[in-house]
NUMARLUM-161193 format. One record per residue (C-alpha): residue number from 1; residue in one letter; y, z, x. Coordinates in Angstrom, 3 decimals, decimal comma. Layout:
<rs>
R  NUM  A  Y  Z  X
...
</rs>
This chain:
<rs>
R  1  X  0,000  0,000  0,000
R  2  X  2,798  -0,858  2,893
R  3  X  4,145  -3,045  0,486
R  4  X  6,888  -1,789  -1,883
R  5  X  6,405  -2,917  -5,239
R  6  X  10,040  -3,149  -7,155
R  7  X  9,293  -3,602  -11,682
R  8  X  12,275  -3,627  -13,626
R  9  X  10,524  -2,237  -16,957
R  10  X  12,294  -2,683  -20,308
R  11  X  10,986  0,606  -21,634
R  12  X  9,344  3,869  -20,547
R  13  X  5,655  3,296  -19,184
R  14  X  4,198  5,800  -22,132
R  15  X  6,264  3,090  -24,791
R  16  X  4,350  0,254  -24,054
R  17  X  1,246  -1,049  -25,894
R  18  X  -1,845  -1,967  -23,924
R  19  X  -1,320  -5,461  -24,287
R  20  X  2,047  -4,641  -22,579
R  21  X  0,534  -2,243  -19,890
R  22  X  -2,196  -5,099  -19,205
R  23  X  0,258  -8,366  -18,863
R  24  X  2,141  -5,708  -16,276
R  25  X  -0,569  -4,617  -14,639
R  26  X  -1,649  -8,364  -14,392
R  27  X  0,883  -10,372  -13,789
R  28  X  3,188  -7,781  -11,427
R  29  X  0,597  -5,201  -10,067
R  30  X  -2,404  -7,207  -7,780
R  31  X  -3,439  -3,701  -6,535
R  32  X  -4,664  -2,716  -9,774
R  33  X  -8,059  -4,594  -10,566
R  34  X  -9,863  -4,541  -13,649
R  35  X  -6,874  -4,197  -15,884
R  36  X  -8,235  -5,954  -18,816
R  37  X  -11,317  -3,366  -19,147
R  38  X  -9,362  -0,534  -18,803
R  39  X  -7,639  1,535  -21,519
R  40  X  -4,357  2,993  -22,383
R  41  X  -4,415  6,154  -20,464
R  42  X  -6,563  4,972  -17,295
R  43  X  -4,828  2,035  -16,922
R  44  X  -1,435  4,152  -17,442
R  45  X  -2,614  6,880  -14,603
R  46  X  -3,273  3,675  -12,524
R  47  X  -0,446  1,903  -13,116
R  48  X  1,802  5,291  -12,072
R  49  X  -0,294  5,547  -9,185
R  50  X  0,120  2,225  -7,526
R  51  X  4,463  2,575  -8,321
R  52  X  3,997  6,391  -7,198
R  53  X  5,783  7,879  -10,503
R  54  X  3,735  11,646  -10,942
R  55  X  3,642  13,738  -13,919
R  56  X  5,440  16,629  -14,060
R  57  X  4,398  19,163  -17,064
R  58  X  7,417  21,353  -16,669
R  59  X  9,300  18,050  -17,915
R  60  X  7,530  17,895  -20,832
R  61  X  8,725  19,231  -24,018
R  62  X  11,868  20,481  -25,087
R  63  X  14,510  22,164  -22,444
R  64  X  15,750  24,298  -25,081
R  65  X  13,149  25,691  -26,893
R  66  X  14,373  29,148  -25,661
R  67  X  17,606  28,967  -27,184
R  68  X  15,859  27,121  -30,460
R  69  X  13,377  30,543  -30,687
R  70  X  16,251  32,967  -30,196
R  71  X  18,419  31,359  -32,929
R  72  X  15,602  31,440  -35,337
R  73  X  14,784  34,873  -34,415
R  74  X  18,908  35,696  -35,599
R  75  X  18,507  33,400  -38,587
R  76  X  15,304  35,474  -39,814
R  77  X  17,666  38,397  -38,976
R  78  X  20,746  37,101  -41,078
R  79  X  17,915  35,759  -44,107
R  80  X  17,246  39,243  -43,888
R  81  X  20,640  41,011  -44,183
R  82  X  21,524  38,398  -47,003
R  83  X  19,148  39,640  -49,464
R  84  X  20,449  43,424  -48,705
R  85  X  24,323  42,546  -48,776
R  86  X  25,837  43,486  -52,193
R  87  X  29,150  41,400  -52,069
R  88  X  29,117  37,505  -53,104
R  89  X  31,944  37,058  -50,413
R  90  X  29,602  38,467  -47,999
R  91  X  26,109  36,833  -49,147
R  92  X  28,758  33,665  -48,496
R  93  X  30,156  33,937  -45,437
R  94  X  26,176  34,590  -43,988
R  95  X  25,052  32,002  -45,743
R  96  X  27,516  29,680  -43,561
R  97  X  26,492  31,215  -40,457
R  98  X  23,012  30,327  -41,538
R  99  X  23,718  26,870  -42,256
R  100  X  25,670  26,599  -39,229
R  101  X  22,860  27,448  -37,191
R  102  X  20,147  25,934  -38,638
R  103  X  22,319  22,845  -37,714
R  104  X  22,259  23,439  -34,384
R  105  X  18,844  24,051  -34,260
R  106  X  17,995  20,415  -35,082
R  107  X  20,917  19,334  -33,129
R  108  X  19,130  20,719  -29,542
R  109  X  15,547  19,521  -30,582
R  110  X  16,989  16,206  -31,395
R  111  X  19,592  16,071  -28,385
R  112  X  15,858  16,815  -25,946
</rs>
């Protein structure tokens, strides 16, 4: 593998469809042999191999699920309160903080 092996790829390896992964794999990758017997995921791991792109787990998933779990913990907390608060000013004013942050809940899973 002394050879450098430069792909300009139109979208993320994990996007493509097999028959995509395979006319690659073909047509741009000669180190890679046996492409059109191979499926998805080998011929992914191979693919990533030969252009040296690794898998990281701690990149997987959301970078804020923290912060997601510890605003749901407070909107439990404020569901809570609401149901105990006697005012209808009050029972309003939480129910826009809830609102509020269920908002911004989907707004950092969405955002990831």
């Amino acid at each position: 593998m002394s050879e450098e092996i430069n792909i300009e790829l139109k979208k993320p390896l994990e996007k493509m469809t097999i028959k995509e992964l395979r006319e690659l794999a073909i047509a741009e990758i000669p180190q890679i042999t046996g492409a059109s017997g191979m499926d998805k995921d080998t011929l992914l791991a191979a693919i990533k191999e030969v252009l040296g792109i690794t898998d990281d787990d701690e990149n997987k998933g959301n970078p804020y699920q923290g912060q997601i779990a510890r605003i749901k913990k407070e909107l439990n907390e404020l569901r809570a309160k609401k149901l105990t608060v006697a005012g209808r000013k009050e029972r309003e004013i939480i129910r826009k903080k809830i609102n509020k942050l269920k908002k911004y809940t989907r707004r950092l899973a969405h955002s990831a």
